[in-house]
MIMARMAR-857105 format. One line per 8 residues: number of its first residue (from 1); their letters; for each residue x, y, z of N, C-alpha, C, O. Coordinates in steps of 0.2 Angstrom, whole numbers, plus 5000, padded with zeros to 4 digits. Each point is the difference from the previous one (the first is absolute). Layout:
N
NUM = A = X,Y,Z,X,Y,Z,X,Y,Z,X,Y,Z ~ ...
end
This chain:
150
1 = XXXXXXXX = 5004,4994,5000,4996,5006,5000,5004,5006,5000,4998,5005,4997 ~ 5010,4995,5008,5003,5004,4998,5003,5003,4995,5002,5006,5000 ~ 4998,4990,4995,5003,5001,4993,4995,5003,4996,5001,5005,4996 ~ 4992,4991,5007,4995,5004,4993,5001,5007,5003,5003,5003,4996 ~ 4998,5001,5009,5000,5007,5004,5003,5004,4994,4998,5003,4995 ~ 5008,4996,5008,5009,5000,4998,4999,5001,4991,5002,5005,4997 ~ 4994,4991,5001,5000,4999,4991,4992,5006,4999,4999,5003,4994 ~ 4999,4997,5009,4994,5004,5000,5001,5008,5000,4997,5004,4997
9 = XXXXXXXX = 5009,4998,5009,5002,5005,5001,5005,5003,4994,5001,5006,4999 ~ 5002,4988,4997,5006,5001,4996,4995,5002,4996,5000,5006,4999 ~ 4997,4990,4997,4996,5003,4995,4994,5005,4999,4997,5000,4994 ~ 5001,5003,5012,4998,5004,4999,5003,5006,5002,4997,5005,5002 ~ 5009,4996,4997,5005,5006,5000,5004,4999,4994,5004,5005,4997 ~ 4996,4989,4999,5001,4999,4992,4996,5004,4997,5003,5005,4997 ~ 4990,4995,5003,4994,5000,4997,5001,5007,5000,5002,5003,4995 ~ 4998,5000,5011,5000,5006,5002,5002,5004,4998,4998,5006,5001
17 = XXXXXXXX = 5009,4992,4994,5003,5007,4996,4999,4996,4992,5003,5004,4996 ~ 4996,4993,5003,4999,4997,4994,4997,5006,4995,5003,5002,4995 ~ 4989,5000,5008,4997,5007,4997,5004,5006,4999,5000,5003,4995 ~ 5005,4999,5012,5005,5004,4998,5007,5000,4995,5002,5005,4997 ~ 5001,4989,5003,5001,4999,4997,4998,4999,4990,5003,5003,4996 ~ 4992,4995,5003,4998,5000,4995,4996,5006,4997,5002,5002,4994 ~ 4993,5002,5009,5001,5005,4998,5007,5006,4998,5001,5003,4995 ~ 5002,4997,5012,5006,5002,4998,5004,5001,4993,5002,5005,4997
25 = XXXXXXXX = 4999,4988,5002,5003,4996,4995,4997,5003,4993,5003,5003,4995 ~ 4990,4997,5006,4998,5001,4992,4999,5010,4999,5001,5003,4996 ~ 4996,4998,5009,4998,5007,5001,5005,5006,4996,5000,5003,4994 ~ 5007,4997,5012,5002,5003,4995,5003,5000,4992,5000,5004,4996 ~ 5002,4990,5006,5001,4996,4991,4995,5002,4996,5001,5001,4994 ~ 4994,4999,5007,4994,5002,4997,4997,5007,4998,4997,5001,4996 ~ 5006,5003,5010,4999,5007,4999,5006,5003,4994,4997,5004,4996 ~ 5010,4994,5002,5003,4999,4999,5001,4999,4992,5002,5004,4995
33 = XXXXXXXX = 4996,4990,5005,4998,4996,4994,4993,5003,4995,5000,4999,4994 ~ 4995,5005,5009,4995,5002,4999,5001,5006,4994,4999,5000,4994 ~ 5004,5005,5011,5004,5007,4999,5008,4998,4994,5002,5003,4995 ~ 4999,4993,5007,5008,5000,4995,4996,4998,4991,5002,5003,4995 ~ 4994,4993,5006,4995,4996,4995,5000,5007,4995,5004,5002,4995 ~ 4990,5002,5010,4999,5005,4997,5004,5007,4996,4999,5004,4996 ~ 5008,4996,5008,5006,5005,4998,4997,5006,5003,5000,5005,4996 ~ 4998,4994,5010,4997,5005,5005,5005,5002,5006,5000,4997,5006
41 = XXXXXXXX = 5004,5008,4991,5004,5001,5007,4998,5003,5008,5002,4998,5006 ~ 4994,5005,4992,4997,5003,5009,4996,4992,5003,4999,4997,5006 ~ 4998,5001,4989,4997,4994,5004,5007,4995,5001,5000,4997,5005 ~ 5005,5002,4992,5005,4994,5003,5002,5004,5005,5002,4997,5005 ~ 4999,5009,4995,5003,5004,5006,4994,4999,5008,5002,5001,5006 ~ 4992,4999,4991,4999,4999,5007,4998,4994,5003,4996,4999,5005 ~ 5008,4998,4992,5000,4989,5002,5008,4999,5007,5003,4995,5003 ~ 4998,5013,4996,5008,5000,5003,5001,5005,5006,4998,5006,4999
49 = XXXXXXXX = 5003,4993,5008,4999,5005,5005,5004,5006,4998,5005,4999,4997 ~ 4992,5008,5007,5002,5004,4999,5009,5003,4999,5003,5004,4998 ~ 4999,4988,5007,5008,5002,5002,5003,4993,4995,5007,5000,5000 ~ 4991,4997,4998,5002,4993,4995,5004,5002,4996,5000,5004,4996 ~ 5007,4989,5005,5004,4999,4996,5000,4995,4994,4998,4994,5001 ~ 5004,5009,4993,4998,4996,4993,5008,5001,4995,5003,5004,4998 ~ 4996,4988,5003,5008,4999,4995,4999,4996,4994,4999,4993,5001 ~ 5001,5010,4993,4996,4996,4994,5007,4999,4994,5003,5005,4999
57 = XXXXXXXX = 4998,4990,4997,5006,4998,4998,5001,5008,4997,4995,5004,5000 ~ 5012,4998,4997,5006,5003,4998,4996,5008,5002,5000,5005,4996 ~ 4996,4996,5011,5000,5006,5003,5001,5003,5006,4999,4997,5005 ~ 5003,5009,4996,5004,5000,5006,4992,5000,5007,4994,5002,4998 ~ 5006,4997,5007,4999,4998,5005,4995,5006,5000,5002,5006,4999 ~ 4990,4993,5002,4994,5007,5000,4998,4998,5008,5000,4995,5002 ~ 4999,5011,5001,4998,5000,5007,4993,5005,4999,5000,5004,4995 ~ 4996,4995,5007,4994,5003,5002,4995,5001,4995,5001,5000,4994
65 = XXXXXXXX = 4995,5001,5008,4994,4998,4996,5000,5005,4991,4998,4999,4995 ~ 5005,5004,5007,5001,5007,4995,5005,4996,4996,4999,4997,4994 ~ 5007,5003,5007,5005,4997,4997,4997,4992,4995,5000,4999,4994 ~ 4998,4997,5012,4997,4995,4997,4994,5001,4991,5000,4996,4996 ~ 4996,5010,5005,4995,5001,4996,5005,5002,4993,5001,4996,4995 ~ 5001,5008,5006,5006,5005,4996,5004,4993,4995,5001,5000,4994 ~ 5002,4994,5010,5002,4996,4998,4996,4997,4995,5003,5000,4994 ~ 4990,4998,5008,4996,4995,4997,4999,5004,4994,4999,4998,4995
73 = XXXXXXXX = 5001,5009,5006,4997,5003,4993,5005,5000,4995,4999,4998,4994 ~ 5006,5004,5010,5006,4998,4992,5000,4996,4997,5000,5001,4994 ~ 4999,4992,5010,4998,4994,4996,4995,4999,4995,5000,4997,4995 ~ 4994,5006,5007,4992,5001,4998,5002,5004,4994,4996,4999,4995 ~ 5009,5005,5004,5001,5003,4994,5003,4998,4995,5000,5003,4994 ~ 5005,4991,5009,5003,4997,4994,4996,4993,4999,5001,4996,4995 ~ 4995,5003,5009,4998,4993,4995,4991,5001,5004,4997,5004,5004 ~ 5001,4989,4991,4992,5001,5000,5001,4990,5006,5003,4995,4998
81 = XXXXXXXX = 4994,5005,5007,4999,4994,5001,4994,4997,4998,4995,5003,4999 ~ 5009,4989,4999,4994,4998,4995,4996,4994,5006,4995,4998,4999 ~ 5012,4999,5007,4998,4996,5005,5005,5001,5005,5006,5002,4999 ~ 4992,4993,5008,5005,5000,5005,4998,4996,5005,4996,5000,5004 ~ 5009,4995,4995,4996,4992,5002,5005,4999,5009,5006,4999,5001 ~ 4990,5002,5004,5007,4999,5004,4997,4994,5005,4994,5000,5001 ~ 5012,4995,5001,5000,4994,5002,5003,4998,5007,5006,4999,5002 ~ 4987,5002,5001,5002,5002,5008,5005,4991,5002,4997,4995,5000
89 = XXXXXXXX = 5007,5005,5002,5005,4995,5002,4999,4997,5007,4999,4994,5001 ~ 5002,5011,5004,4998,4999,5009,4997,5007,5001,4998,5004,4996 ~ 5004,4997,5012,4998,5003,5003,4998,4999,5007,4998,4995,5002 ~ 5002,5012,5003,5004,4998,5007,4997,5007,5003,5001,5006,4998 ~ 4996,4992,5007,4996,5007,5006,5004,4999,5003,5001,4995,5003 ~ 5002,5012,4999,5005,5002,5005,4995,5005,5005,5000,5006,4998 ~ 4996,4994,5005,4996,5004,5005,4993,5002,4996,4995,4998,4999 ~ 5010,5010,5000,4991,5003,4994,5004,4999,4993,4997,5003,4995
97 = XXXXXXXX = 5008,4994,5005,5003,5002,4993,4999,4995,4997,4998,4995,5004 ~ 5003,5002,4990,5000,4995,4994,5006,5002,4995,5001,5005,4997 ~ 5001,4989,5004,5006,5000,4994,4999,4994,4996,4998,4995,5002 ~ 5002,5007,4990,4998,4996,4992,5006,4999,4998,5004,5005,5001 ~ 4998,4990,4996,5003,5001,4993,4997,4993,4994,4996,4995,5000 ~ 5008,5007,4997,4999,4996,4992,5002,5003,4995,5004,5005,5001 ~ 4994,4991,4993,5002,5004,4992,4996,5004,5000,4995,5001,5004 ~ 5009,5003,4988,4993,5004,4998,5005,4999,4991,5005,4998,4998
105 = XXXXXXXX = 4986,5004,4998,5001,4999,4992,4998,5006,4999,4995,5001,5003 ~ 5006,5005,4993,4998,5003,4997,5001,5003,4993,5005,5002,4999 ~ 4989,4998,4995,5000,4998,4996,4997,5011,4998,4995,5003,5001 ~ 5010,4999,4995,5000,5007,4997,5001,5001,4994,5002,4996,4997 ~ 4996,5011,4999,5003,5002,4995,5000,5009,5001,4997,5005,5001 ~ 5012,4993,4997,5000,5005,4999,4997,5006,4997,5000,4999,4994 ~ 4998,5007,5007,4996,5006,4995,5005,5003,4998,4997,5005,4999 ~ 5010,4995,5000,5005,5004,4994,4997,4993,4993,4998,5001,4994
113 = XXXXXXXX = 5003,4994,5009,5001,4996,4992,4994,4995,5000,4998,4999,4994 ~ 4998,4998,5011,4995,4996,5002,5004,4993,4997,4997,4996,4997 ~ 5009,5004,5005,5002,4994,5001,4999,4998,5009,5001,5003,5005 ~ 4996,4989,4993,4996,4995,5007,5006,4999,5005,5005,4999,4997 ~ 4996,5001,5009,5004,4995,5000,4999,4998,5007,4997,5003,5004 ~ 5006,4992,5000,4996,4995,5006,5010,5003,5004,5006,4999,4998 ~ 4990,5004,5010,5006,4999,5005,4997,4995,5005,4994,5001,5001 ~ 5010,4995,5002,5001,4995,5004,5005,5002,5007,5005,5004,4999
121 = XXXXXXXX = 4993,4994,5006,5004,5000,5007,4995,4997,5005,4996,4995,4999 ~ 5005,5008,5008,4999,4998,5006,5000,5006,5004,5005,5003,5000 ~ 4990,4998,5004,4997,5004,5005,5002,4998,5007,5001,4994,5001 ~ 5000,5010,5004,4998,5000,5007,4999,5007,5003,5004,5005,4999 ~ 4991,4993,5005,4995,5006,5002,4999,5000,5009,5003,4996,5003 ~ 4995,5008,4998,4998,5004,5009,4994,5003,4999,5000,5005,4997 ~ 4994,4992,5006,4994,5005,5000,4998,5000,5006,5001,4996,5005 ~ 4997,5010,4996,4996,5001,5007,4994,5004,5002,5000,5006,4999
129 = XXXXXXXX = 4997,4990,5003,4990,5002,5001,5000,5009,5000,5004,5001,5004 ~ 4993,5005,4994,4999,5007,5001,4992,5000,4997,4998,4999,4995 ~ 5000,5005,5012,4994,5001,4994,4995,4997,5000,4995,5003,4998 ~ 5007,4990,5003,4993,4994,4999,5003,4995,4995,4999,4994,4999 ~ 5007,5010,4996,5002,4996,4995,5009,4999,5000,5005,5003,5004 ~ 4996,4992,4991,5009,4997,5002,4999,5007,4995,4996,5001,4996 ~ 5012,5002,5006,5006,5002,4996,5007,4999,4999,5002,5000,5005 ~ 5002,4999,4990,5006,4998,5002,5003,5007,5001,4999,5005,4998
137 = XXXXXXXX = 5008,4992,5006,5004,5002,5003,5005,4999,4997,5001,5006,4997 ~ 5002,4990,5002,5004,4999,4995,5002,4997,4996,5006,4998,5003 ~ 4993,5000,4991,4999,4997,4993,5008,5000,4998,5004,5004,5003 ~ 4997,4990,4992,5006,4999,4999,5001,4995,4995,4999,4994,5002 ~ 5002,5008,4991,4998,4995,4996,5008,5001,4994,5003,5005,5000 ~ 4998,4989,4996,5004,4999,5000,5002,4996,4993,5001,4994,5000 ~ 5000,5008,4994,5000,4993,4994,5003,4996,5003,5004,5000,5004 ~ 4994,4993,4991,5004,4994,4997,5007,5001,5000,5001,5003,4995
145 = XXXXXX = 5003,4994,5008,5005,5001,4996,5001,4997,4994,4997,4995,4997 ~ 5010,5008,4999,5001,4998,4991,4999,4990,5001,4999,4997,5006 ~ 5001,5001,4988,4999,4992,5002,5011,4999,4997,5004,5002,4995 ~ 4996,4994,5009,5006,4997,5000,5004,5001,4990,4998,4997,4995 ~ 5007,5007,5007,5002,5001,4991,4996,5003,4996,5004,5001,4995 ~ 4992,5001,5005,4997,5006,4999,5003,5007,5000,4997,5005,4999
end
């Protein structure tokens, strides 16, 4: 009888952040994902806390929400997204926080020449509940490296 307790109390404090966690997990990737889709810089901007840091391949280091937005639009100016496939891998609650990673696919065309073309890497993330909703904190995403010989 001791053991059902014991196992009883365990998984109901499993159970218990499972919603936290999963929510977590997709919310901001979804807010995210929603806004980048669209090549909407103030909406990816506001998937990101006020004071969030964002490190995205061959750019230097954007701190805050302003900086952040300013980035995405550069990008929004040079290409049109056509998708952005990201592949949540784990994930781990540290108090009020969540941390994600995985891949990501993103398939664009350029608007100087409307040549297509598909970037590949790997993500890891920091969100933390504000508001009612996850925000990250900070975001850090990274290409593929070349393939060997290449």
């Amino acid at each position: 009888m001791r053991n059902a307790w014991v196992y009883g109390i365990a998984f109901a404090l499993a159970a218990s952040t499972l919603p936290v966690m999963a929510k977590g997990a997709s919310s901001a990737q979804a807010c995210w994902q929603h806004a980048f889709e669209a090549g909407d810089a103030d909406a990816v901007a506001a998937c990101y806390a006020p004071d969030a840091v964002l490190w995205l391949p061959g750019a230097p280091m954007m701190k805050g929400r302003a900086a952040i937005r300013a980035g995405y639009a550069g990008y929004f100016s040079a290409f049109t997204i056509k998708s952005a496939k990201l592949v949540p891998l784990g994930h781990a609650a540290h108090g009020g926080d969540l941390s994600t990673w995985g891949t990501f696919t993103l398939v664009l065309a350029a608007k100087s020449d409307g040549k297509q073309r598909t970037e590949t890497g790997r993500y890891t993330d920091l969100s933390r509940r504000s508001g009612g909703r996850w925000l990250y904190v900070v975001d850090h995403a990274s290409d593929d490296p070349a393939a060997p010989g290449g």
